[in-house]
C-alpha positions in Angstrom: -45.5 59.1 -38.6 -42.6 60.6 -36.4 -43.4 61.0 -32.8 -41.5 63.9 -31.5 -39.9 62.3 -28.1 -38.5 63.3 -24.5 -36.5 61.8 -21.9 -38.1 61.1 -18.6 -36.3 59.6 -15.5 -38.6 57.9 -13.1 -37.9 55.6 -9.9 -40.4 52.5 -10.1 -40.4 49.4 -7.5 -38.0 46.4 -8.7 -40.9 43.9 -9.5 -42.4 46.4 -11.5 -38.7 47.2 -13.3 -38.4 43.1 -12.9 -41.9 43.0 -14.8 -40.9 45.9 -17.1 -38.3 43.6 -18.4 -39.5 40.4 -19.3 -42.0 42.0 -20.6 -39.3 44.0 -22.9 -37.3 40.8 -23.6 -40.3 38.5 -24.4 -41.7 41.2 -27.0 -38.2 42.4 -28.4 -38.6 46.1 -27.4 -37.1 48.7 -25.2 -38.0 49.5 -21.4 -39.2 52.5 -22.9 -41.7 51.4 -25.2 -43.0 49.0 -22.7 -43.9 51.6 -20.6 -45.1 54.2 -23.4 -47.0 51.3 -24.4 -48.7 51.3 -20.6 -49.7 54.8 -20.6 -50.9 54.5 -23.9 -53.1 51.6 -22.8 -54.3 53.6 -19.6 -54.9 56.5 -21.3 -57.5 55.1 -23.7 -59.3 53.4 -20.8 -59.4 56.9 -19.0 -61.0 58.3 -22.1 -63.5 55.1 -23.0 -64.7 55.7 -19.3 -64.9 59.4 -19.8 -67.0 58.9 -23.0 -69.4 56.4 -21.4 -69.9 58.6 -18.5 -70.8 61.0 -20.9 -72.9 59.3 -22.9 -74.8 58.1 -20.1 -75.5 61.2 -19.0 -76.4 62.3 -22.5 -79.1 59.5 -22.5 -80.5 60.3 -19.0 -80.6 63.9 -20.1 -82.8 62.8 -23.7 -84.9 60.6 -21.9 -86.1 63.7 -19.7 -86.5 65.8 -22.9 -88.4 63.1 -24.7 -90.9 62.5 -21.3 -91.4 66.8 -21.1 -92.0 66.6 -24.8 -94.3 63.8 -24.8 -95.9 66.0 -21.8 -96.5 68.8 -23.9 -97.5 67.2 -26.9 -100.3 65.3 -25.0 -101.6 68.4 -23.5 -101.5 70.6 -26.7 -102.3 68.1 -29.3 -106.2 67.0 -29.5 -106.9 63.5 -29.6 -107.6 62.2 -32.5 -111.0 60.1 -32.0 
């Protein structure tokens, strides 16, 4: 797949250049794809944590529905004796 790509110029902090690097050297890839990689890294934890918050929040919401329905049901449904 061909990734259509731009140029970006940033400033960083040395150490993180420095780390940028030897990062670069000890893998055998470019500056650049050490720091796509980053982003790319960051970005899928952003979006687990935003799927997790969301799920939770879908399981609080059922857990309400089932309790109301489970309400109703008991006070429309006979017992069965």
């Amino acid at each position: 797949m061909v990734m259509k790509v731009e140029k970006l110029t940033i400033s960083l902090p040395k150490d993180l250049i420095a780390l940028t690097d030897k990062i670069a050297k000890e893998r055998g890839i470019s500056r650049s794809k050490v720091v796509s990689a980053c982003l790319q890294e960051f970005a899928e934890k952003r979006l687990r944590a935003e799927m997790e918050e969301g799920y939770r929040a879908m399981a609080e919401e059922q857990k309400r529905f089932a309790k109301m329905s489970f309400e109703l049901q008991r006070r429309t449904v006979p017992k069965w004796e």
